[in-house]
ROKOLMAR-363385 format. One record per residue (C-alpha): residue in one letter; x, y, z. Coordinates in steps of 0.1 Angstrom, whole numbers, padded with zeros to 4 digits, always signed. Layout:
! ROKOLMAR-363385
AXYZ ...
//
This chain:
! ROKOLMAR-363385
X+0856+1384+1157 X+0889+1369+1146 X+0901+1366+1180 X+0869+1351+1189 X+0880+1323+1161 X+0912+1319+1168 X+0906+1311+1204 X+0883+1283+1189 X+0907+1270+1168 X+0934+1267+1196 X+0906+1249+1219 X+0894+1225+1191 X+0934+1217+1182 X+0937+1207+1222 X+0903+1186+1221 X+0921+1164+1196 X+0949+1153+1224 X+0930+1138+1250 X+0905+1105+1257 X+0870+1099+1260 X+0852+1074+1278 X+0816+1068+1269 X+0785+1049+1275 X+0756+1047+1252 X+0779+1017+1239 X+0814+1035+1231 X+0797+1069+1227 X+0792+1098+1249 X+0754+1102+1258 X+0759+1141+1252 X+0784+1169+1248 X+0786+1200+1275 X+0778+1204+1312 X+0742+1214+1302 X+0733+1184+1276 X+0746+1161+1296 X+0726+1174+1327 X+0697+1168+1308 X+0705+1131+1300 X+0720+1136+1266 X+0692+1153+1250 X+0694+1184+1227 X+0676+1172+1192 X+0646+1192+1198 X+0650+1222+1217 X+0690+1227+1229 X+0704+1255+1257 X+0737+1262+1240 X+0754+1256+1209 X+0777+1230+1219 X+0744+1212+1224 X+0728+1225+1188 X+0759+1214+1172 X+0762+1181+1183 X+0722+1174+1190 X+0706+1187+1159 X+0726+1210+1134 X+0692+1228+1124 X+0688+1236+1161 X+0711+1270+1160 X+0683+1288+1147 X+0661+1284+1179 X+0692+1288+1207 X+0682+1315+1230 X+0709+1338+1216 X+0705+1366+1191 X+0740+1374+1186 X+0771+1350+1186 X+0781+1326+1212 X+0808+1304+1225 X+0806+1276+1251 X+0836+1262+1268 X+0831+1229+1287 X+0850+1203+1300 X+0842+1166+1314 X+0863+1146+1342 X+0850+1105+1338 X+0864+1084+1364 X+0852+1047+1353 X+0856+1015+1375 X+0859+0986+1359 X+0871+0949+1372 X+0875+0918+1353 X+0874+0881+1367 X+0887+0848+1343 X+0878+0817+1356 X+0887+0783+1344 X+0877+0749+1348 X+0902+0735+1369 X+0892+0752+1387 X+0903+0787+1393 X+0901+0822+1388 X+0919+0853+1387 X+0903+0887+1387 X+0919+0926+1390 X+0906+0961+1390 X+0914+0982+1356 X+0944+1006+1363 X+0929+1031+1343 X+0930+1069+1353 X+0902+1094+1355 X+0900+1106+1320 X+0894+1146+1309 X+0884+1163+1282 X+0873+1200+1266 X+0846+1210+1245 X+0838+1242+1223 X+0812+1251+1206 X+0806+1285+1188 X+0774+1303+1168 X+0774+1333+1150 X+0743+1345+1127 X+0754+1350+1087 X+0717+1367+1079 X+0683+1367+1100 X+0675+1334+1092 X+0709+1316+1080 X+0736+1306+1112 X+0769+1291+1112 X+0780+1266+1142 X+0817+1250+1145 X+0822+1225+1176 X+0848+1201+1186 X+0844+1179+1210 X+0856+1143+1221 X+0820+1119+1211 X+0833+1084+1216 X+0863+1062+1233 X+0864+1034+1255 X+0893+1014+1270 X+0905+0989+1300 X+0943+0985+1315 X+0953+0958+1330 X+0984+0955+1317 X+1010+0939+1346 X+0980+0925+1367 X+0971+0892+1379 X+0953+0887+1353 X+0979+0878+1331 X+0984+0846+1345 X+0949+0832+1345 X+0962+0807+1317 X+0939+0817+1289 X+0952+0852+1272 X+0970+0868+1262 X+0950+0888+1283 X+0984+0910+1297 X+0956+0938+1278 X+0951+0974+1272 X+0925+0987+1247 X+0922+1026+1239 X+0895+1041+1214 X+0897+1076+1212 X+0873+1096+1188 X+0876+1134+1184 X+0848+1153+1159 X+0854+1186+1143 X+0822+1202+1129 X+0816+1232+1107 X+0775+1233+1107 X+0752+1257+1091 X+0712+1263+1096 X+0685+1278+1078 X+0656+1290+1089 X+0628+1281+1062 X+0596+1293+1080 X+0599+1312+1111 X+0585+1278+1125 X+0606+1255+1103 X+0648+1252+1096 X+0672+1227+1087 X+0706+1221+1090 X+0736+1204+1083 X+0770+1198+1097 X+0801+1183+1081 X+0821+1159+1106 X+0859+1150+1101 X+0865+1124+1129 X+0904+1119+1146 X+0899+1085+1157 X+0930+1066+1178 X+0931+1026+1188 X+0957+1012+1209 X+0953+0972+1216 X+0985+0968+1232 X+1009+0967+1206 X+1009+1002+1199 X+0985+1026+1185 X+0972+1038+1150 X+0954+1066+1142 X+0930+1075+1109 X+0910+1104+1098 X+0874+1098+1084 X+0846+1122+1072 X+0804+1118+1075 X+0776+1144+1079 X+0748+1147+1098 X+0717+1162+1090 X+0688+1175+1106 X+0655+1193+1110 X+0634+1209+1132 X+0597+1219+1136 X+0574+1241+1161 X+0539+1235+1153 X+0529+1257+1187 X+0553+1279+1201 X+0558+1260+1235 X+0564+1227+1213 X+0597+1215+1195 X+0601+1185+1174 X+0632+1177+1159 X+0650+1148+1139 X+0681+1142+1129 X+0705+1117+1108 X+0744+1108+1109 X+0759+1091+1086 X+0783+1059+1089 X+0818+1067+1096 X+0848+1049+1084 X+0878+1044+1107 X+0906+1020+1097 X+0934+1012+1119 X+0962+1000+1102 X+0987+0980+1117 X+0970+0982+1151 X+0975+0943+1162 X+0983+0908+1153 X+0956+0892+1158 X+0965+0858+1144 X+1000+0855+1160 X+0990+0820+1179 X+0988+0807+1140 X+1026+0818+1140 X+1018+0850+1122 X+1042+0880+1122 X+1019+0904+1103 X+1003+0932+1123 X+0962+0935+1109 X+0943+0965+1100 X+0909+0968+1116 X+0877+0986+1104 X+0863+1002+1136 X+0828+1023+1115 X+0809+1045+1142 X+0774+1033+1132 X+0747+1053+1115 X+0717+1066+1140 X+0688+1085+1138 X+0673+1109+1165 X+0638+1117+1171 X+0634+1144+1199 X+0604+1164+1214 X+0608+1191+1238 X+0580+1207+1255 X+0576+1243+1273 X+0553+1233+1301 X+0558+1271+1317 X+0573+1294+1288 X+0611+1301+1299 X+0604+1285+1333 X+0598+1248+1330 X+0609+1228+1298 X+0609+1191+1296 X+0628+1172+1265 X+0626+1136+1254 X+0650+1121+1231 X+0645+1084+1211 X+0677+1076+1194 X+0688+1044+1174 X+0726+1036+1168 X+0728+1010+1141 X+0758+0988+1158 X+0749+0953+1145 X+0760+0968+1107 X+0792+0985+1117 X+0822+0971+1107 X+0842+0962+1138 X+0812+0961+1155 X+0792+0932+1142 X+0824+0913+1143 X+0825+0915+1175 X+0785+0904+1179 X+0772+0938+1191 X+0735+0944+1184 X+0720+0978+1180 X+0708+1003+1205 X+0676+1019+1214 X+0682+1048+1236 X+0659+1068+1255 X+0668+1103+1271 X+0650+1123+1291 X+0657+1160+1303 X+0643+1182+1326 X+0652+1224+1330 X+0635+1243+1358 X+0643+1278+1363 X+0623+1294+1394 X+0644+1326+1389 X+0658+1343+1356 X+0693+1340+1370 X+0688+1303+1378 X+0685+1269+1361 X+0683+1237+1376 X+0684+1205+1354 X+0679+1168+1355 X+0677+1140+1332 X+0677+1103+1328 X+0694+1079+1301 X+0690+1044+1289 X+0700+1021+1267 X+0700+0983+1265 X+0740+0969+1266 X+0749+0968+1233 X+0775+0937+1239 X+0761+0902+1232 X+0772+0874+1246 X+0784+0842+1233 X+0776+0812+1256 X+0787+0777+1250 X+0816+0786+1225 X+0843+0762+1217 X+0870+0774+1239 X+0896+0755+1210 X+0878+0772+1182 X+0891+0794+1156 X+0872+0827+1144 X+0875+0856+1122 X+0878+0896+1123 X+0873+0908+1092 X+0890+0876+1074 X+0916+0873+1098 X+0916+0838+1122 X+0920+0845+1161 X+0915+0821+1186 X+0879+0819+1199 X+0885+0819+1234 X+0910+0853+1225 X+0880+0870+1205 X+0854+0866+1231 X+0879+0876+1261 X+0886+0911+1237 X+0849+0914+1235 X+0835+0908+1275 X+0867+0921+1296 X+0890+0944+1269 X+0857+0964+1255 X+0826+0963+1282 X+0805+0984+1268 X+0780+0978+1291 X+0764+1007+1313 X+0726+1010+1304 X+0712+1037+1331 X+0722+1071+1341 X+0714+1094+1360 X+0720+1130+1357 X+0719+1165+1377 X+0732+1202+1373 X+0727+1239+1374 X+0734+1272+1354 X+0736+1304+1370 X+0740+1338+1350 X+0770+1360+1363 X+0753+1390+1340 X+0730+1389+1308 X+0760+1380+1289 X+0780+1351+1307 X+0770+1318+1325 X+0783+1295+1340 X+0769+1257+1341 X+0780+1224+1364 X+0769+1189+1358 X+0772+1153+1374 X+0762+1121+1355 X+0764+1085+1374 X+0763+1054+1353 X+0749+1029+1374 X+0773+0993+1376 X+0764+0969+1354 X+0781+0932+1348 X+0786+0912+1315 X+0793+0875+1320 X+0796+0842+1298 X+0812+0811+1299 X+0825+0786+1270 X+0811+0752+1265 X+0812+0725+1293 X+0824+0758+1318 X+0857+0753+1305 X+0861+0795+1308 X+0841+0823+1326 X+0851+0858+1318 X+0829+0887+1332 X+0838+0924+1336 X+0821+0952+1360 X+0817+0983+1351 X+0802+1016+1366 X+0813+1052+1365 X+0807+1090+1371 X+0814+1118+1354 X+0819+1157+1366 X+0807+1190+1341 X+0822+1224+1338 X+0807+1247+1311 X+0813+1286+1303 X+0788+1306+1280 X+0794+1335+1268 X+0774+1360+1245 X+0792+1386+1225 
//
């Protein structure tokens, strides 16, 4: 048992090194090769505790394992994403981001404490986003500085226990201490911020799971990350409040063959509109629907699909005075600067996925799981008053699953 912890700790130090790219708005639509299969879905009735741990922290006590548990997994995104800037005179400039494919590891571990009381720890990268186009054309399109690179990185740590009230009720809760990183260009800044997240879940007949769960705001302040108001002559670089939003989950998950055929439907809201950062940069808040399918025709087999959507989360901002002056959070940046950050530096915009994998078990103690998610392209596009600029961005990507269970 302590090497079995000390491997976890080595695995959740590494998680904290590397990006995320995401995409139910800057967060990942699941964690693991066998959540993310299933479309992102896991409040209800989860197949591994990387998927109980991040999906509903009262889920542990229903995982289909009656000893401990550790799941390794890892994720390879490879977004595409182009930008165009247009202006009146008219001309335009567009590039493809020179972003690389981005990886990153997941781990997730269960162990009982008594019969009805479990204890969960997971790390895992749940949110990032970020463009390059850094020494592209775009840099000359006349309207800037748009020379840009943005990089979110958010890596969550989380210690979770669950109780089992009833043998058809528990709850749990988890304790999340965020690493979040933000790079804008002119170098990066990193913070450290704490929430919890709290959850519940209910069988009222065996083949039928319902759970629900809540996550608490999360403070991240950059300090130092940028100078926004430098065309006002400024030489002071600005903090900025980046707070990953609130959300509740509402999951059902249904046995329609016991241990053969289990469907699972996820409803989740994510509160952007009252996040700091956020709702300075006019995002609105998210209704995402999830919706997993497990099918195992032999014992040693599981084949999955799933299906995730939620509406674009980025507003736009048509018919804005391309001389104007705004505000972040107090601080004045060009208009024209602030909506250019918001359409072609943070397009946030894939809505539907589409998912697909399979578990096989290698013996009754070790499995190992493969998934595939495809975020279908989706475009973002508005202009300033009297057409003076057009930006638009393009953005679809796919993503690549690797996950090892193992029972001890």
């Amino acid at each position: 048992m302590r090497k079995f912890f000390a491997l976890a700790a080595v695995l959740a130090v590494f998680c904290f090194s590397v990006p995320a790219f995401a995409t139910n708005g800057d967060n990942i639509i699941g964690v693991g090769a066998v959540s993310r299969s299933m479309g992102g879905v896991g409040a209800a009735d989860p197949q591994d505790a990387i998927s109980a741990v991040f999906g509903n922290p009262a889920a542990m006590c229903y995982i289909p394992c009656q000893s401990s548990e550790v799941d390794f997994a890892a994720t390879l995104f490879v977004p595409k994403v182009s930008a165009q800037v247009a202006t009146a005179a008219p001309s335009s400039v567009s590039a493809n981001g020179m972003g690389l494919p981005y990886a990153f590891p997941a781990i997730g571990i269960y162990t009982p404490i008594t019969p009805n009381l479990r204890f969960g720890l997971a790390a895992y990268g749940v949110s990032g986003m970020g463009v390059d186009y850094k020494d592209t054309i775009l840099k000359n399109s006349g309207v800037g500085p748009f020379d840009i690179k943005t990089d979110l990185q958010i890596m969550k740590f989380s210690p979770n226990l669950a109780y089992r009230i009833l043998p058809n009720f528990s709850v749990g809760a988890a304790l999340q201490i965020n690493w979040a990183q933000l790079d804008l260009g002119e170098g990066s800044a990193h913070t450290f911020s704490f929430g919890t997240q709290l959850g519940a879940i209910y069988k009222p007949v065996d083949p039928l799971s319902i759970g629900v769960t809540y996550q608490s705001p999360q403070m991240n302040r950059f300090r130092r990350v940028y100078n926004f108001d430098a065309a006002y002559s400024s030489t002071t670089f600005d903090t900025l409040k980046l707070e990953q939003p609130q959300q509740v989950v509402l999951g059902v998950g249904y046995d329609v063959i016991p241990n053969k055929l289990l469907v699972e439907v996820n409803e989740k809201w994510i509160n952007w509109a009252n996040a700091d950062g956020y709702k300075d940069f006019d995002w609105r808040d998210q209704y995402v629907t999830a919706l997993g399918v497990q099918y195992k025709p032999m014992n040693w087999l599981a084949l999955r699909m799933g299906y995730n959507y939620g509406r674009n989360p980025v507003r736009t901002s048509n018919g804005w005075n391309p001389a104007g002056k705004s505000y972040i959070q107090g601080t004045a940046v060009p208009t024209a600067q602030l909506e250019g950050f918001k359409v072609v530096g943070f397009p946030a915009i894939i809505e539907h996925h589409l998912t697909a994998g399979i578990g096989v078990n290698l013996n009754k103690k070790v499995s190992v799981n493969l998934g595939y998610m495809h975020g279908f392209e989706n475009s973002i596009t508005e202009t300033s008053a009297g057409g003076a600029i057009t930006y638009e961005s393009k953005l679809h990507e796919d993503s690549y699953e690797v996950g090892l269970n193992i029972i001890f």
